[in-house]
C-alpha positions as CSV (number, residue, x, y, z in Angstrom):
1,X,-39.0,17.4,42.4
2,X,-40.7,14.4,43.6
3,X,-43.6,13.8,45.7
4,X,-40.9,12.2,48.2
5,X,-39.9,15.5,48.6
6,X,-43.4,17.5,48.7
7,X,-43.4,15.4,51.9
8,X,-40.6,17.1,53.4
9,X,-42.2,20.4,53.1
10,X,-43.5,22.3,56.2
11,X,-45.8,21.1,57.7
12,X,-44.8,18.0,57.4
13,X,-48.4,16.4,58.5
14,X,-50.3,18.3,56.5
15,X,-48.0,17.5,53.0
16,X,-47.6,14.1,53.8
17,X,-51.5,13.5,54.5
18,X,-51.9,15.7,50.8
19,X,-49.6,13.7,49.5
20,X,-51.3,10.6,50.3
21,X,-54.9,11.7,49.0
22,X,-53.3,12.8,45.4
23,X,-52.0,9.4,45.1
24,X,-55.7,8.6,44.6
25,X,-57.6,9.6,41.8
26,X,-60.9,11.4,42.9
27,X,-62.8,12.5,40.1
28,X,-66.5,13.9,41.2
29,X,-68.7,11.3,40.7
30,X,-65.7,8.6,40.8
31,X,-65.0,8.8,45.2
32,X,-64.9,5.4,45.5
33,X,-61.4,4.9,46.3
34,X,-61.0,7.8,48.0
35,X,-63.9,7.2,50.1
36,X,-62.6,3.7,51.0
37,X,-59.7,5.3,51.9
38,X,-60.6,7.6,54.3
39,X,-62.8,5.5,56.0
40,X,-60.0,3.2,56.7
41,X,-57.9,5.9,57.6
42,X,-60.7,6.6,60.2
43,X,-60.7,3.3,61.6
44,X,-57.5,2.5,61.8
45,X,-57.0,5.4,64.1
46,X,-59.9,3.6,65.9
47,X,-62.0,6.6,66.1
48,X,-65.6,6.3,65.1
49,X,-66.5,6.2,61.6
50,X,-69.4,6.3,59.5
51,X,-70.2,6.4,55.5
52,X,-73.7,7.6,55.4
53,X,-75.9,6.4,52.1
54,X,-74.6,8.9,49.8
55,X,-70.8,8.7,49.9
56,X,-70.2,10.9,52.7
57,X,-67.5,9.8,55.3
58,X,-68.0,11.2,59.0
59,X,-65.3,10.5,61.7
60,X,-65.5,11.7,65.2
61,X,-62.6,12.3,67.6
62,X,-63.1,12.7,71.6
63,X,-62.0,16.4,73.0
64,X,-58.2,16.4,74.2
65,X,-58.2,16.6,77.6
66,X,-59.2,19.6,79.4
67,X,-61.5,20.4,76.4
68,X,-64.5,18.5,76.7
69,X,-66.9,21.1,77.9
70,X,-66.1,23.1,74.6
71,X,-68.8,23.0,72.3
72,X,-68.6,20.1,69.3
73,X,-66.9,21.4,66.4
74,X,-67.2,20.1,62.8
75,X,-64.5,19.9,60.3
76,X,-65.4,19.7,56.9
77,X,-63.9,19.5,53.5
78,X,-64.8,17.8,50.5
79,X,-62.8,14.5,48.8
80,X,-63.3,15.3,45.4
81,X,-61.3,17.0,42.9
82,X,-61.4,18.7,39.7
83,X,-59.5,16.6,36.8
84,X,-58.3,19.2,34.0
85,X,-55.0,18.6,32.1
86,X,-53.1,20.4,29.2
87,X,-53.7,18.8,25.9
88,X,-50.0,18.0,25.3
89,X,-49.9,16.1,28.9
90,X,-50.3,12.3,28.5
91,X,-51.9,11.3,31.8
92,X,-55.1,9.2,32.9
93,X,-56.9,10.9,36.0
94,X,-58.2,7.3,36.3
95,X,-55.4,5.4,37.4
96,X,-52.2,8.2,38.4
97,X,-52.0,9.7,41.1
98,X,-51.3,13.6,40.9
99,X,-47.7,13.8,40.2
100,X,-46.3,17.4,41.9
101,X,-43.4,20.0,42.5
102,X,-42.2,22.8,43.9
103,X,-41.6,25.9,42.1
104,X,-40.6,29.4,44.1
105,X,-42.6,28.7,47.0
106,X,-45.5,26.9,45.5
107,X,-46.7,23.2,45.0
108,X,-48.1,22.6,41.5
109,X,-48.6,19.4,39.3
110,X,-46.8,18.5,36.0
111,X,-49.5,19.8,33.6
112,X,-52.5,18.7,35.7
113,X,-55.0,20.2,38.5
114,X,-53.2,20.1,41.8
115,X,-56.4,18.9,43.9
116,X,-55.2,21.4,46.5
117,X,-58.8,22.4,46.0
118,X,-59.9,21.1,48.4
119,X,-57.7,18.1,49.4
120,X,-55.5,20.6,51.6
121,X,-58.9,21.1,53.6
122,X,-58.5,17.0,53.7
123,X,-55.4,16.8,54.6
124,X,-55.2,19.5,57.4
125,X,-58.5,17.5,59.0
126,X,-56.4,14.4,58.8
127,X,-53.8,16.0,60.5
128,X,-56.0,17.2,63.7
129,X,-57.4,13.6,63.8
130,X,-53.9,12.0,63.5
131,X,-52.3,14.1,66.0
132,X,-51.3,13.8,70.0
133,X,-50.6,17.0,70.5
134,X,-53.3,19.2,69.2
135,X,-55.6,20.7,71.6
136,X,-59.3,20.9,70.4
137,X,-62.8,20.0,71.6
138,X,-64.9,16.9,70.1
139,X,-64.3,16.2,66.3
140,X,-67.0,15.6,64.1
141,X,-64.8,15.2,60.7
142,X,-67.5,15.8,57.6
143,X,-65.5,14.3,54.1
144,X,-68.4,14.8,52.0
145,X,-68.3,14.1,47.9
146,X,-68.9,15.5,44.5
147,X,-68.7,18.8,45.9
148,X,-67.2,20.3,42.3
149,X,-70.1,18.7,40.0
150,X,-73.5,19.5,41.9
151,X,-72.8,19.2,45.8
152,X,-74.9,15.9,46.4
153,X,-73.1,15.0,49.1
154,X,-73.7,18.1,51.2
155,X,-77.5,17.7,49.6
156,X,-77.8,14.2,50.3
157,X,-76.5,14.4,54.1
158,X,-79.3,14.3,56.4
159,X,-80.2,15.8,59.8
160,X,-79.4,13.8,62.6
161,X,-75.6,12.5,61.7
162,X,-73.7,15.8,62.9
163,X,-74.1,17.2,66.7
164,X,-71.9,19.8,65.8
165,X,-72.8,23.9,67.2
166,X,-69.8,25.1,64.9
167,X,-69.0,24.2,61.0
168,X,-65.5,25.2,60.2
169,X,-65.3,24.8,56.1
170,X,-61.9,24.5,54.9
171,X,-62.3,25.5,51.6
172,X,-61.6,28.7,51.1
173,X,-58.6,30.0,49.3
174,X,-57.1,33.4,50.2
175,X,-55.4,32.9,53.7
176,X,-56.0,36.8,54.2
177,X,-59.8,36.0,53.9
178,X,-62.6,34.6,56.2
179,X,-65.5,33.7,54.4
180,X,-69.0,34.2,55.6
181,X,-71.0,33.8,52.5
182,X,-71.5,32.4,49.0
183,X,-72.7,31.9,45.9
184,X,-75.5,29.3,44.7
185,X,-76.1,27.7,41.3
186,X,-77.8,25.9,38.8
187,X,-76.7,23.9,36.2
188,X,-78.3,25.1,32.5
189,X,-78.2,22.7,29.9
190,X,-79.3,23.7,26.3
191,X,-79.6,20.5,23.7
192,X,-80.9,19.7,20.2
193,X,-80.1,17.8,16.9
194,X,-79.9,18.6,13.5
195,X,-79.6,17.7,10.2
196,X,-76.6,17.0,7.8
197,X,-76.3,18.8,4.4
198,X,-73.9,16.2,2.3
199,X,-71.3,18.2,0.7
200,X,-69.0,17.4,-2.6
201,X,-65.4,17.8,-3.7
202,X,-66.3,22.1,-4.0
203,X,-65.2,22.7,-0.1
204,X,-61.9,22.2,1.3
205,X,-61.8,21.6,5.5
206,X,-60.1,23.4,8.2
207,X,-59.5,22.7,11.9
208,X,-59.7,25.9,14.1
209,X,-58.3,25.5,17.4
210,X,-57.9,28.1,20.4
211,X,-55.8,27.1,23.5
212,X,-53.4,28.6,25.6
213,X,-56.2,30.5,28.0
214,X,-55.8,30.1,31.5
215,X,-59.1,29.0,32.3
216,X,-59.8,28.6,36.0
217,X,-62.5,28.5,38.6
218,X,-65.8,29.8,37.1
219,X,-66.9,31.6,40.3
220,X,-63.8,32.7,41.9
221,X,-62.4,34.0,38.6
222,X,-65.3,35.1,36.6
223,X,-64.7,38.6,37.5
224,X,-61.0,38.6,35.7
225,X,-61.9,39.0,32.5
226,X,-60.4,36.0,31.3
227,X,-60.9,34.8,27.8
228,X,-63.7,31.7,27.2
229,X,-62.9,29.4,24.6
230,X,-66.1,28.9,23.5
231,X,-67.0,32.4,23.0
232,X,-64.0,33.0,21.5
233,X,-64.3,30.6,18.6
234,X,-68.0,31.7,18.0
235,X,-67.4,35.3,18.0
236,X,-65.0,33.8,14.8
237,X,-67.6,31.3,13.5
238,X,-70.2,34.6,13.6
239,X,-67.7,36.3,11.7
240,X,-67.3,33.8,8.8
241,X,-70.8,32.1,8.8
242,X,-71.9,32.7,4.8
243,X,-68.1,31.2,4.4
244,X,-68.1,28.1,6.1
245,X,-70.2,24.8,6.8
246,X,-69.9,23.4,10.4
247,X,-69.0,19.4,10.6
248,X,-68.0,20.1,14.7
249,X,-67.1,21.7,17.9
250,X,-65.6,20.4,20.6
251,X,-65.2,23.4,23.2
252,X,-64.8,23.6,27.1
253,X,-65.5,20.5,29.5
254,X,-66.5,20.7,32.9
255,X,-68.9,23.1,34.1
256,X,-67.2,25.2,37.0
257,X,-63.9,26.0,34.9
258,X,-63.9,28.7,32.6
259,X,-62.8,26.8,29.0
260,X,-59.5,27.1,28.0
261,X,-59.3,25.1,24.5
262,X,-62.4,24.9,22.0
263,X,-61.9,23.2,18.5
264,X,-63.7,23.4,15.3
265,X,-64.1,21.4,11.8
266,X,-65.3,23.6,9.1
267,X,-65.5,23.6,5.2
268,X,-65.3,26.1,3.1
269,X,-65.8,26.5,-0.9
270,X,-62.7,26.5,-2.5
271,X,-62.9,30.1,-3.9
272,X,-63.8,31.4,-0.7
273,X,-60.8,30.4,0.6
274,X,-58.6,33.1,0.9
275,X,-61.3,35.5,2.2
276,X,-61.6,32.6,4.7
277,X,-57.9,32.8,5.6
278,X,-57.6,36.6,5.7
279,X,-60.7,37.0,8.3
280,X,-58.8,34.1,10.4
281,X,-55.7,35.9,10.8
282,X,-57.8,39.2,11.7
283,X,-59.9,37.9,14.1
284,X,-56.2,36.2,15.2
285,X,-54.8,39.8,15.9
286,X,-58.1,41.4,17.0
287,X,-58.7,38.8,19.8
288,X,-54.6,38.7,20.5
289,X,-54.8,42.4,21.0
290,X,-57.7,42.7,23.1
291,X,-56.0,40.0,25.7
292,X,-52.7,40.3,25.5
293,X,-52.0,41.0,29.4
294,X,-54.6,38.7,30.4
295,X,-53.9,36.2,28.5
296,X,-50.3,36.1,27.1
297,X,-50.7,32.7,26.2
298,X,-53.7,32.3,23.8
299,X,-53.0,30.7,20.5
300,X,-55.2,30.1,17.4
301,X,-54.4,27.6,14.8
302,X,-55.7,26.8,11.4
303,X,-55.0,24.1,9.9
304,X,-56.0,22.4,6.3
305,X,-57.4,18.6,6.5
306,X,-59.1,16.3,4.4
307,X,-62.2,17.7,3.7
308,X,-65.7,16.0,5.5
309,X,-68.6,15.0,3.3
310,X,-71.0,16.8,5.1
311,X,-71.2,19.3,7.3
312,X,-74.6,21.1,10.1
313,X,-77.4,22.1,7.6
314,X,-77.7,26.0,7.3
315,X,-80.4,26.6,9.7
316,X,-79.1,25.0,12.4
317,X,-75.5,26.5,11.9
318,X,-77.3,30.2,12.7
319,X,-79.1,29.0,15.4
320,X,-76.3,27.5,16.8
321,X,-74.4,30.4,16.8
322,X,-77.2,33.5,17.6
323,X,-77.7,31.6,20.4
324,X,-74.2,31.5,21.9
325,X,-73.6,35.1,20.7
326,X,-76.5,35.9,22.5
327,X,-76.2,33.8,25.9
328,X,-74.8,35.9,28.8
329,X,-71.5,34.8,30.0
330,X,-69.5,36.3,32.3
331,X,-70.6,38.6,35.4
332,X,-73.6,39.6,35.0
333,X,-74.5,41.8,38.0
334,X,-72.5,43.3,40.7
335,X,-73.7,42.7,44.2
336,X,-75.0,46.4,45.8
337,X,-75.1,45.3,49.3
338,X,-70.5,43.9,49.1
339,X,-68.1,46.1,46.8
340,X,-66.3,44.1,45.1
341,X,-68.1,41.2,44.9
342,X,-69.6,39.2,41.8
343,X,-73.7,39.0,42.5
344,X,-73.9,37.0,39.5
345,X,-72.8,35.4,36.5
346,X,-72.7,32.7,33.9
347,X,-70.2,30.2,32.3
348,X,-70.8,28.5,29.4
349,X,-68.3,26.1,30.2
350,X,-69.2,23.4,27.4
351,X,-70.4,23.6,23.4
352,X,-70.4,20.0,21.7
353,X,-71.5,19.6,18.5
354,X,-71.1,16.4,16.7
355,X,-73.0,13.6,14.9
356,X,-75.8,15.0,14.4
357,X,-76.3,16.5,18.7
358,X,-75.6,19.5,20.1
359,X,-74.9,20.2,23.9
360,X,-74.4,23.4,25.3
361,X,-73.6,23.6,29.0
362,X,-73.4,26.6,31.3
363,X,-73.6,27.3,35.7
364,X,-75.2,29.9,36.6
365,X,-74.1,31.3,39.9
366,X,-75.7,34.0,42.2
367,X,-75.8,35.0,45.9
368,X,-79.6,36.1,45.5
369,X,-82.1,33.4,44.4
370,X,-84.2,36.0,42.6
371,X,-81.3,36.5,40.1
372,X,-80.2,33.5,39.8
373,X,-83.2,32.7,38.2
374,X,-83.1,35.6,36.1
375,X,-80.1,35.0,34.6
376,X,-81.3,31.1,34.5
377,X,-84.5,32.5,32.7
378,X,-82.5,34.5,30.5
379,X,-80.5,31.8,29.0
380,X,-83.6,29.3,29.0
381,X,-84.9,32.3,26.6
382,X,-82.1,32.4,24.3
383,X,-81.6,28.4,23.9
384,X,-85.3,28.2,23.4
385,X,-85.6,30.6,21.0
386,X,-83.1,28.2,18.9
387,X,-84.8,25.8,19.1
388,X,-83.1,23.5,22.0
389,X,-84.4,21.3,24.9
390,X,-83.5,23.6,28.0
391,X,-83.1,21.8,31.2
392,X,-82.0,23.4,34.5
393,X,-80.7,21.0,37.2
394,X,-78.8,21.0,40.4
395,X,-79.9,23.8,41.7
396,X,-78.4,24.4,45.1
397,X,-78.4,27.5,47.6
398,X,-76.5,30.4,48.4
399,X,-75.0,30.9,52.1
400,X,-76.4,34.0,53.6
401,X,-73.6,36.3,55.6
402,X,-74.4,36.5,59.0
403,X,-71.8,39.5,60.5
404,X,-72.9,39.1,64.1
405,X,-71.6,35.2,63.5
406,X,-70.0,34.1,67.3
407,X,-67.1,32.0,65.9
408,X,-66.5,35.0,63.3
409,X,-65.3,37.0,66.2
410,X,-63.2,34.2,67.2
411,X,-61.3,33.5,64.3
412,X,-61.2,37.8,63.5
413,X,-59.3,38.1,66.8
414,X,-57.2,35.5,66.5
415,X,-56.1,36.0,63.2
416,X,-55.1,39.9,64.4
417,X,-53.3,38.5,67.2
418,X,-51.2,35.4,65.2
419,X,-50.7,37.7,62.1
420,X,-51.1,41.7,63.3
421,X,-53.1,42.1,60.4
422,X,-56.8,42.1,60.1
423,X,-58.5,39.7,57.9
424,X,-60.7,40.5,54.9
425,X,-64.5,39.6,55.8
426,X,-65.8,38.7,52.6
427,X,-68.5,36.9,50.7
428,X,-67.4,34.8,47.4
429,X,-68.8,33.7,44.1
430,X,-67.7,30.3,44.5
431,X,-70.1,27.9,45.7
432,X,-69.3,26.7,49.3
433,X,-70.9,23.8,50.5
434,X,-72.0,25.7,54.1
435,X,-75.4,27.1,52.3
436,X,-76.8,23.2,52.0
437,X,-75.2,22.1,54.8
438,X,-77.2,25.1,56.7
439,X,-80.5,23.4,55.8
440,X,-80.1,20.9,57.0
441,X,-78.8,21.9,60.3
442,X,-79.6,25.7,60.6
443,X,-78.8,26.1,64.2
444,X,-74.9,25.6,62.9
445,X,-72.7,28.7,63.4
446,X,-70.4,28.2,60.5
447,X,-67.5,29.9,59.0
448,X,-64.8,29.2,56.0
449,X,-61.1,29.5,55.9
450,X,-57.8,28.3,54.0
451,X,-54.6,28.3,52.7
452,X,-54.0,30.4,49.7
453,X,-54.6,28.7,46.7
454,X,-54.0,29.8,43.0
455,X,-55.6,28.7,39.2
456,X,-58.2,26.4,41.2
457,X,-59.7,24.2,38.1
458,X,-57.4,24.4,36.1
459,X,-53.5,22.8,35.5
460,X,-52.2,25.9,36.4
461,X,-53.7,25.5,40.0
462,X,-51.0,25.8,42.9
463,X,-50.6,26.0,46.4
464,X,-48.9,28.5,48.8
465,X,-46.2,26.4,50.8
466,X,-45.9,29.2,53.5
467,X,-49.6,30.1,53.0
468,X,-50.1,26.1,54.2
469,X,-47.9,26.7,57.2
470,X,-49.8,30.1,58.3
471,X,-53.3,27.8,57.9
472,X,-52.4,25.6,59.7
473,X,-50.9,27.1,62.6
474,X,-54.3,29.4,62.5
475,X,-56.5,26.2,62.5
476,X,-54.5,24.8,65.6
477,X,-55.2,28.1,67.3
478,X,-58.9,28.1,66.6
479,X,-59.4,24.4,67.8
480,X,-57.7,25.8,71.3
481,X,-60.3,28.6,71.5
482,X,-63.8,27.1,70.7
483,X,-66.1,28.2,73.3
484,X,-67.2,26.7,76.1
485,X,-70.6,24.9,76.0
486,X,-74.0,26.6,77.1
């Protein structure tokens, strides 16, 4: 199916708006485009718009009439989008747009990210600005960038540009769910060097790859005991260390999606082959075993090459791989004050070791600052320990619930009312952009929301056609029923 025809979907504003913005590419850190975009979009609507100095793009829309003694409401989602792709797919996030389909009810792309995450949060503001006919109060439209790579934009946004008393975040991605808090993180970044041991015609070399995982958000999935790439080829490298000589790894890529694919050059002494081989295909059918529900399509590959002249000197290949063996990774507490919900974890969501350098990145995530700086601690420890230059960066904060919340009650009732169901009030583990925005402007009574959204981060990620319709409707009925003004 063509993305002619993702336009015909219901609703018809909101897909064609998506549709637009994924003919874009929007890599965090690489808005410009997209940034131009919007702002044109903004002012060729001839509503007032803004790019503050970091990127962000504001638009403002006057109150319908008979709504301009409701209080200012502001619409947020961020522009830019994850760029993950299947090995096997030939396509360059720099210059394609997202090509997409429909499959049993859902929108997905042909072995890419979607960018449904969160450009349907985009595209649904685009809608309410575009439209005659929906009723809402004043519009303050917040596009803010790099949200999926350290949140600069909603850190870099200063008081004074928003006049807004309510935040609606449009990033969330269960439609059954209203968010009211979240996770914050830090980025940990573990690097060193090391030596090369020069190697003669006595080894023979191997690539070891693992792929098939289904990686996926490293908050919002963490708790699924889904496989990591990276651990999963050191747990083999542990296995076979007096067998093999490291040349490199290439494992993981961006930070907030759990790895799917790692790969390895190794060397091994001729006669140590086969011992080689045999713990391979049992570490094969060990791991295969242990996730065969939850991850049906994991594959492991070995594969003979010409062999490298040198490989990672002995004392580093230890190091390298105690460490990683013993950095947490996963969930690592349980919150005690919300069943159910991940207090915090860790993904090490990058190993690189080549040429001499090694790079090990993870994000830490946490809902309580005190923990997140244990766990940040922890793994500081660990690298250290090793040997490596530890650097934590990006640090950014959690969103505290607040259950007495005035527009909560809002959107609670109304979503009984449009869906005779009550909504799940929940916290998540992903990191929303509302805890920044907060400090900056703490008098804000905010709230997140949105369609239902699968495989965020990775090209698995898909998007609910009939979830869309039921967000949007919900959205139109929450801009009718913003309070009045004090």
């Amino acid at each position: 199916m063509s993305n002619t025809e993702i336009r015909n979907q219901e609703p018809k504003t909101l897909w064609n708006h998506f549709a637009d913005i994924n003919a874009i590419p929007r890599a965090s850190k690489k808005e410009e485009r997209i940034i131009e975009f919007m702002s044109n979009f903004g002012k060729n609507l001839g509503l007032e718009t803004i790019v503050d100095p970091v990127g962000n793009v504001i638009i403002r829309k006057p109150a319908t009439k008979g709504m301009e003694n409701r209080k200012t409401v502001v619409l947020q989602s961020h522009l830019d989008m994850v760029h993950q792709k299947n090995t096997e797919t030939d396509f360059d996030f720099n210059t394609q747009g997202i090509e997409m389909f429909v499959e049993n009810g859902w929108v997905k792309a042909k072995g890419t990210t979607l960018g449904a995450d969160n450009g349907l949060g985009v595209a649904a503001i685009m809608s309410v600005l575009a439209s005659d006919t929906v009723e809402h109060p004043n519009i303050e439209a917040l596009f803010t960038i790099d949200e999926e790579t350290g949140m600069t934009g909603a850190q870099g946004l200063q008081p004074g540009y928003l006049n807004g008393e309510i935040l609606l975040n449009l990033d969330t991605e269960e439609d059954d769910e209203i968010d009211i808090g979240c996770a914050g993180g830090v980025d940990v970044t573990a690097t060193g060097i090391y030596s090369h041991t020069e190697l003669n015609s006595s080894f023979e070399g191997f690539e070891i790859r693992i792929s098939g995982l289904q990686g996926g958000h490293s908050g919002m999935d963490i708790d699924k005991g889904l496989g990591n790439a990276n651990k999963l080829m050191n747990g083999f490298l542990k296995k076979v260390a007096d067998l093999i000589e490291i040349n490199s790894i290439h494992g993981g890529g961006l930070r907030n999606a759990i790895p799917r694919e790692s790969e390895a050059i190794i060397l091994c002494v001729k006669e140590n082959v086969k011992a080689f081989q045999s713990a391979f295909s049992n570490y094969e059918t060990e791991i295969k075993s242990e996730y065969a529900e939850k991850e049906p399509e994991l594959a492991f590959s070995l594969n003979a090459i010409e062999s490298p002249l040198r490989a990672m000197d002995k004392g580093s290949k230890l190091k390298l791989i105690t460490s990683i063996d013993e950095a947490i990774n996963g969930v690592y507490k349980m919150s005690d004050e919300i069943p159910g919900l991940v207090e915090a974890s860790n993904n090490i969501a990058k190993v690189l070791v080549d040429q001499g350098d090694i790079q090990i990145l993870c994000l830490t995530r946490s809902s309580v600052e005190k923990t997140k700086e244990e766990v940040a601690d922890q793994l500081r420890t660990s690298f250290e320990k090793a040997g490596f230059g530890v650097k934590l960066s990006g640090s950014y904060p959690g969103w505290s619930p607040n259950r007495d919340s005035p527009i909560l009650k809002v959107l609670t009732d109304l979503y009984e009312q449009l869906f005779k169901s009550k909504p799940e009030v929940v916290a998540c583990h992903a990191g929303l952009e509302c805890g920044i925005l907060g400090t900056h402007y703490p008098d804000m009574d905010m709230i997140s929301f949105g369609p239902t959204i699968k495989g965020a981060h990775s090209p698995d990620e898909r998007a609910n056609i009939a979830s869309s319709q039921r967000f949007w409707n919900f959205l139109q009925e929450i801009l009718k029923n913003i309070p009045v003004r004090n």
